[in-house]
C-alpha positions in Angstrom: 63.5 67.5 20.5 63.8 63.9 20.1 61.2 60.5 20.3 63.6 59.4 23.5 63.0 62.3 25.3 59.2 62.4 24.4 58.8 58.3 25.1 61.0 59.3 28.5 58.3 62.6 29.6 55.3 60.1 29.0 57.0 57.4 30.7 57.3 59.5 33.7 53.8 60.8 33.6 54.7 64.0 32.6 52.4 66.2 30.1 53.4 66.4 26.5 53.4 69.8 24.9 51.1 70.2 21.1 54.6 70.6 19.8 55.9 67.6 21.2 53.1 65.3 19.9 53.0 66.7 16.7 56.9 66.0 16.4 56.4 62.3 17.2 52.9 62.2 14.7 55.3 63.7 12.1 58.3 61.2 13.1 55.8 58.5 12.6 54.6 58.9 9.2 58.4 59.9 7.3 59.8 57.1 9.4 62.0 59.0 11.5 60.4 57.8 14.5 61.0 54.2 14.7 58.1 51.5 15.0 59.7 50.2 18.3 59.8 53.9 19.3 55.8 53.9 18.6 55.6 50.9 20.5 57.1 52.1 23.7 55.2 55.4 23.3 52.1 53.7 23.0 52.8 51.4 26.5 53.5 54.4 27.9 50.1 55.8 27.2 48.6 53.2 28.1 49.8 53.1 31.5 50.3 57.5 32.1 47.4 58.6 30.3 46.9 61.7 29.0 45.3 65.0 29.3 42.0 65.9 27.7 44.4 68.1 26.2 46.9 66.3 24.7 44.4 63.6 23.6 42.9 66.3 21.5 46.0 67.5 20.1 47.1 63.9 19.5 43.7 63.6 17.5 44.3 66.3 15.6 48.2 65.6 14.6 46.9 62.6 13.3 43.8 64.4 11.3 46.3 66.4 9.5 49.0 64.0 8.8 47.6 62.7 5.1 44.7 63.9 3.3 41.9 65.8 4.4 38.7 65.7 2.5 37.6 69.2 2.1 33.5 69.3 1.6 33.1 72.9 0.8 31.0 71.8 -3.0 28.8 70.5 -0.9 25.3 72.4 0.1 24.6 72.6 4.0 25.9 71.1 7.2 27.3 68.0 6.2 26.6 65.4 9.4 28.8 61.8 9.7 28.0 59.2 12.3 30.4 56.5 13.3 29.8 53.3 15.8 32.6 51.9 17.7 31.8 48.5 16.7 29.3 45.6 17.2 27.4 42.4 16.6 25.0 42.8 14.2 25.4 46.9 14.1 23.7 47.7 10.8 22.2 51.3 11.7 24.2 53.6 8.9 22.1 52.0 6.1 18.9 52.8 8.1 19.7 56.5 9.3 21.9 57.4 6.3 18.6 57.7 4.0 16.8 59.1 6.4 19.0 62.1 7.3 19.1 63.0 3.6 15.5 62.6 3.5 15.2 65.5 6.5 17.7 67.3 3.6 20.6 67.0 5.7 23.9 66.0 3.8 25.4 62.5 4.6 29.3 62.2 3.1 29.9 59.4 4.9 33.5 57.4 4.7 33.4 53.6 5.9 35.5 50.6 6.6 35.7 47.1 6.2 35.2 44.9 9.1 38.1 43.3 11.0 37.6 40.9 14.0 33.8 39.9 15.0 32.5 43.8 14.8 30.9 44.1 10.8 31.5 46.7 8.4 29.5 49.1 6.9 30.8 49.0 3.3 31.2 45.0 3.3 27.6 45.2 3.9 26.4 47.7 1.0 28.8 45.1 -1.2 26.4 42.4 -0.4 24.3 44.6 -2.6 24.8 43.9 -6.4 26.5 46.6 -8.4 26.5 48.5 -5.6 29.8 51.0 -5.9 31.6 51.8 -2.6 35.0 53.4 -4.6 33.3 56.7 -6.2 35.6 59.8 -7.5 36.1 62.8 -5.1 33.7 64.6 -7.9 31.5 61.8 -8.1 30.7 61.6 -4.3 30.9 65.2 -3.8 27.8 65.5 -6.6 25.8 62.8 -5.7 25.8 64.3 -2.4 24.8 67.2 -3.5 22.1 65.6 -6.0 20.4 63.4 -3.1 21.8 64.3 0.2 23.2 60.6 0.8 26.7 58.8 -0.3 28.9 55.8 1.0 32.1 54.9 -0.1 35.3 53.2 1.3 37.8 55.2 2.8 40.6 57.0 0.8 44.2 55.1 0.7 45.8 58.0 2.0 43.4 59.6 4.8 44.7 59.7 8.3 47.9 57.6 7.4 49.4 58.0 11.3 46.4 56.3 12.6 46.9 52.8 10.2 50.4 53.1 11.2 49.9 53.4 14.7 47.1 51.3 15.1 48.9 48.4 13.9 51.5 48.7 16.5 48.9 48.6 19.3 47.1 46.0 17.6 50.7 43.8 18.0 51.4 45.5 21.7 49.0 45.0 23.8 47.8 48.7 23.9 44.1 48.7 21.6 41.9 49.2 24.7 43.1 53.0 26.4 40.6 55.8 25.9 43.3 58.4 25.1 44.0 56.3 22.2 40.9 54.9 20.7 39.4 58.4 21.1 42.1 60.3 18.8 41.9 57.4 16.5 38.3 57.0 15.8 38.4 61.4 16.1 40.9 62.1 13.4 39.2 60.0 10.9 36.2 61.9 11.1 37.6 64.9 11.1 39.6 64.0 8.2 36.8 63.0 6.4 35.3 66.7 6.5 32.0 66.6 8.0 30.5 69.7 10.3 28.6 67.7 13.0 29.4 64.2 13.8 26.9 61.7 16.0 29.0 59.2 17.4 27.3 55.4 18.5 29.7 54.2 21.5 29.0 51.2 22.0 28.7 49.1 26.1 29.0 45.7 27.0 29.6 42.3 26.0 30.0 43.0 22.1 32.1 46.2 22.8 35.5 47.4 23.0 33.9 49.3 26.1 32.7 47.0 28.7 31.1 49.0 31.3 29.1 52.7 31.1 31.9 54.3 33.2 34.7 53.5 30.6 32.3 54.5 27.7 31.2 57.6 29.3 34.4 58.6 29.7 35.4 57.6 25.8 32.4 60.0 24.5 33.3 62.7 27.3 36.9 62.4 25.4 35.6 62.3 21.9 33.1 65.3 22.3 36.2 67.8 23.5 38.5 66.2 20.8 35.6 67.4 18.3 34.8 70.9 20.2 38.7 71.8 19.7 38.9 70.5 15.9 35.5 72.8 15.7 32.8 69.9 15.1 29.5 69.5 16.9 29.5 66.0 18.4 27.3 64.5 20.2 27.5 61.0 21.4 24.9 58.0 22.1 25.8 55.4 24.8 23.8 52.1 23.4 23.2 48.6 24.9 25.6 46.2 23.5 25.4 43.2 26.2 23.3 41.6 22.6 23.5 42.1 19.1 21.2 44.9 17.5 18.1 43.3 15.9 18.1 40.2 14.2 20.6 39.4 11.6 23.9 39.2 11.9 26.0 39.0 8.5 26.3 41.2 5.6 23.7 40.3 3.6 20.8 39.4 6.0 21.9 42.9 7.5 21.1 44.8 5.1 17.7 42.9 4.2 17.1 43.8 8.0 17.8 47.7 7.4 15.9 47.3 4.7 13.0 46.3 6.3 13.3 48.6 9.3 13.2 51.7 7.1 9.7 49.9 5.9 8.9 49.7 9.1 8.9 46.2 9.8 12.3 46.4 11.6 13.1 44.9 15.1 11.9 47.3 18.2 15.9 47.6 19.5 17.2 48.7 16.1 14.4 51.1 15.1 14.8 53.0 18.2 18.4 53.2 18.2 18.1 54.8 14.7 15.3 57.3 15.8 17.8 58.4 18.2 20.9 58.6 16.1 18.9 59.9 13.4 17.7 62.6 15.4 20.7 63.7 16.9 22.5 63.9 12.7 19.2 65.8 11.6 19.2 68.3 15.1 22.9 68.7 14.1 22.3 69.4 10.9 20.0 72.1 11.3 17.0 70.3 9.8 15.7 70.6 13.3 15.9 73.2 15.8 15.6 70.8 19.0 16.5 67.1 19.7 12.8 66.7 20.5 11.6 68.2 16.8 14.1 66.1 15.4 12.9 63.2 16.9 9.5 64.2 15.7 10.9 64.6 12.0 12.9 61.2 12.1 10.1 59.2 13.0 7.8 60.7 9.9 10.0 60.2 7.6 10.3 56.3 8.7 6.6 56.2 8.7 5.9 57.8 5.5 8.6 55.5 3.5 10.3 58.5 2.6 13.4 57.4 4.3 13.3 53.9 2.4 13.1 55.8 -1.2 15.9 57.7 -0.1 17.6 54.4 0.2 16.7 53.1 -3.4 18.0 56.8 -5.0 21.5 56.1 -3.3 21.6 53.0 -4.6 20.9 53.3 -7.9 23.3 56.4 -7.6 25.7 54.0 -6.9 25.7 51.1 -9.5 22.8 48.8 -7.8 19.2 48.3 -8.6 16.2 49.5 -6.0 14.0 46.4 -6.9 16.7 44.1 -5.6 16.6 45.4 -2.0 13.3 43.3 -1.9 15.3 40.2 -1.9 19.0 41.0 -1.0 19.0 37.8 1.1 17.9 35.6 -1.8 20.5 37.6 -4.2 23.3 36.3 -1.6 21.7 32.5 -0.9 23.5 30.3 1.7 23.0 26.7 0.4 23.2 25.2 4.1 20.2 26.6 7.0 20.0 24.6 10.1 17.5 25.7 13.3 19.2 25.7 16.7 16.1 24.6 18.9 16.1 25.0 22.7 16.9 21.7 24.9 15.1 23.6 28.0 12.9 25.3 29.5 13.2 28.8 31.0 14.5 32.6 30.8 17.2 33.2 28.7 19.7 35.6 31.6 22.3 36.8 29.5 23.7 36.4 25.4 28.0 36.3 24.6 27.2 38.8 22.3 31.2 39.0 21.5 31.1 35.0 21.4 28.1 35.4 18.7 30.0 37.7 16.9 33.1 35.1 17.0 30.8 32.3 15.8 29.5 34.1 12.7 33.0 35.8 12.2 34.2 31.7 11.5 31.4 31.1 9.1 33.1 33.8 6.5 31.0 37.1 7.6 33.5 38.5 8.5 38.0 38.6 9.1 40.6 37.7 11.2 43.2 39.4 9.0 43.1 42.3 6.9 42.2 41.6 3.1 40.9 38.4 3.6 37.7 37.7 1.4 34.3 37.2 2.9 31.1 35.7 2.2 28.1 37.7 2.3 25.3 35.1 2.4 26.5 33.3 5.6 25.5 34.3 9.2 22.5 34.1 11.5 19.4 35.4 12.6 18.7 35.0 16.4 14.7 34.8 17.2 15.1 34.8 21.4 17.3 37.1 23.0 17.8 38.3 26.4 14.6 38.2 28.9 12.6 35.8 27.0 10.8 32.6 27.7 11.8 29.6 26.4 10.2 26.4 25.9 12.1 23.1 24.8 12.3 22.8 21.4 11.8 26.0 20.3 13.5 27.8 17.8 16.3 30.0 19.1 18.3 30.8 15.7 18.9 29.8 12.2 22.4 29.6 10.9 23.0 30.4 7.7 26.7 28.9 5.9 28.1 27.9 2.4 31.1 25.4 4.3 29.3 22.0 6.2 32.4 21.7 8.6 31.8 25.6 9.7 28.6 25.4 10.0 29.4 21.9 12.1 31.7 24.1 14.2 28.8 26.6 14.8 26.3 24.4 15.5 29.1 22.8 18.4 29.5 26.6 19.8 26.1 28.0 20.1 25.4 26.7 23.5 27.4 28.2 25.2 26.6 31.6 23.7 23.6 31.9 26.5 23.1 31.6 30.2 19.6 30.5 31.7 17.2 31.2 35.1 14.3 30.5 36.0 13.4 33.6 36.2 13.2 37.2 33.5 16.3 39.3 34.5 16.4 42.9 34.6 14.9 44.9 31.7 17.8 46.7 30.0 17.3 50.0 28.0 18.9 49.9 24.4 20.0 53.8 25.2 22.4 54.3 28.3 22.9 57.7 28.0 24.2 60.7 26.0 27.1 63.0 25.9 27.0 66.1 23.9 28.5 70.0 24.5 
């Protein structure tokens, strides 16, 4: 067995045995298998596909190829959730707390954002004190203690996937379903939970662009989980424009914040009833979807889902009273208003182009490690289907750097197409896949 004859029998379509993949996995990580080796592999894949089968196996080569977090100390079904990426995606701090508040256990691993999608635990640093590197024994009590924890993900957990995900970053070869669902697969089930809700993500701001790719990316994911012995279920949500509000680290979490006291934009709140039901019915806190529903939505309502939110933080380094004013903690000393010029229906949002916009004000990367600045981004007041009339208020942009916000202000036209007259009402939930 060699990586030439495995690139060759993908190459030619053919199906690649468990032992096979976990030969190459292997290859990757002790350097035996070259990068250009990876490379060719992966254009391979890209092109041949590959089986339900050996996506799974692939997943679950890579799972087992570093660390594995092993939860056992912890009480209960412990439930993770994970988003494929979007504009303005803030839902973990919002149905985090209120899964542990339905006594469901949340160890929950995050990342940094890269590109225009956010990420979760540059967002909870916008929060100050707030620790996201805790000590295996550290999480594994606080969970224990209040249900809830968020940290950054471990140096050496699922080391195949950075290794290989780098090469497809450089090859062309990000976007094929066999690959993006062992990827986002073994971290998860790496990272030890029992059931795992999955947020797949459609549209303009998505890696997915259309339901019948994303459907089939959950389909993938669900099996990957079912062999690896997870519940998964996965939500198919509306990402043709960003999720609520805010987009940037800081006004994010003041947003999440303000949904869990109910004050939250429609699109988010619902999208976090439904995730949060589907981590509580998983969990067993909830012995149907429906119930959990039922249970989500009481414990918004009641606030109990907010305090939830102020013990984890002051579990890990930050002060409750300041999520009153985390926007104000993290000022941005430049605000301009981006008024309307016309009149009419606003047809359609470049939600990725959005996302691009408030990437160049500092929110968020374009390489790895690069710092960020939590204070700047926007918050968009007219979305999709609404009525505009000249001169009013579409968005405020929110910067620290005058000739980036200059080269915001320049961009946000073309962010939005215009009718005459409302388009077509478009759910935030497309769909579901679960087993």
């Amino acid at each position: 067995m060699n990586a030439e004859n495995i690139i060759r029998s993908k190459r030619d379509g053919r199906e690649l045995a468990r032992e096979e993949i976990e030969y190459f996995i292997k290859g990757l990580v002790n350097k035996n298998v070259a990068d250009y080796q990876a490379a060719a592999w992966a254009m391979a894949v890209y092109f041949q596909g590959m089986t339900r089968r050996e996506t799974s196996d692939l997943a679950l080569a890579m799972a087992y190829s570093g660390e594995v977090m092993d939860l056992s100390a912890i009480e209960g079904i412990k439930v993770d959730k994970h988003s494929t990426g979007g504009v303005g995606d803030k839902t973990t701090p919002v149905v985090v707390p209120l899964c542990a508040a339905a006594g469901v256990p949340v160890a929950k691993l995050s990342g940094r954002g890269l590109g225009f999608t956010g990420g979760t635990i540059d967002k909870f640093e916008s929060i100050p004190g707030f620790r996201t590197e805790l000590s295996r024994q550290e999480f594994i009590n606080q969970v224990n203690r209040i249900k809830a924890a968020v940290i950054s993900q471990t140096g050496n957990l699922v080391p195949a996937d950075k290794i290989l995900y780098a090469i497809r970053d450089v090859t062309a070869t990000v976007d094929s379903i066999p690959l993006i669902a062992s990827s986002v697969m073994s971290k998860k089930i790496a990272s030890g939970a029992d059931g795992i809700v999955l947020d797949i993500k459609v549209g303009q701001g998505a890696f997915m662009k259309n339901l019948e790719q994303a459907t089939g990316l959950a389909e993938s994911m669900v099996a990957i989980g079912r062999q690896a012995g997870r519940r998964v279920s996965a939500v198919l949500s509306n990402m043709d424009r960003p999720l609520g509000q805010a987009i940037g680290n800081a006004l994010e979490i003041q947003e999440a914040v303000d949904t869990l006291r109910g004050q939250g934009p429609g699109d988010l709140t619902e999208l976090c009833i439904i995730l949060g039901a589907h981590m509580v019915y998983l969990g067993g806190a909830a012995g149907s979807i429906e119930e959990a529903h039922d249970v989500v939505k009481e414990l918004l309502a009641s606030g109990k889902g907010y305090n939830k939110l102020c013990d984890m933080v002051a579990a890990q380094g930050g002060r409750a009273e300041d999520l009153d004013n985390i926007a104000q903690l993290n000022p941005a000393s430049l605000q301009v208003d981006i008024r309307s010029d016309r009149a009419g229906y606003i047809q359609g949002l470049r939600t990725d182009e959005i996302g691009r916009i408030v990437m160049r004000l500092g929110a968020g990367r374009e390489m790895t490690g690069q710092p960020i600045d939590h204070a700047v981004g926007v918050k968009i007041y007219r979305k999709t289907g609404d009525l505009v009339e000249t001169h009013d208020i579409l968005a405020t942009l929110y910067a620290n750097d005058p000739q980036k916000l200059d080269q915001a202000i320049k961009a946000w036209p073309q962010v939005y197409t215009w009718g005459d007259d409302p388009p077509p009402t478009a759910a935030i939930i497309l769909g579901t896949v679960s087993e």
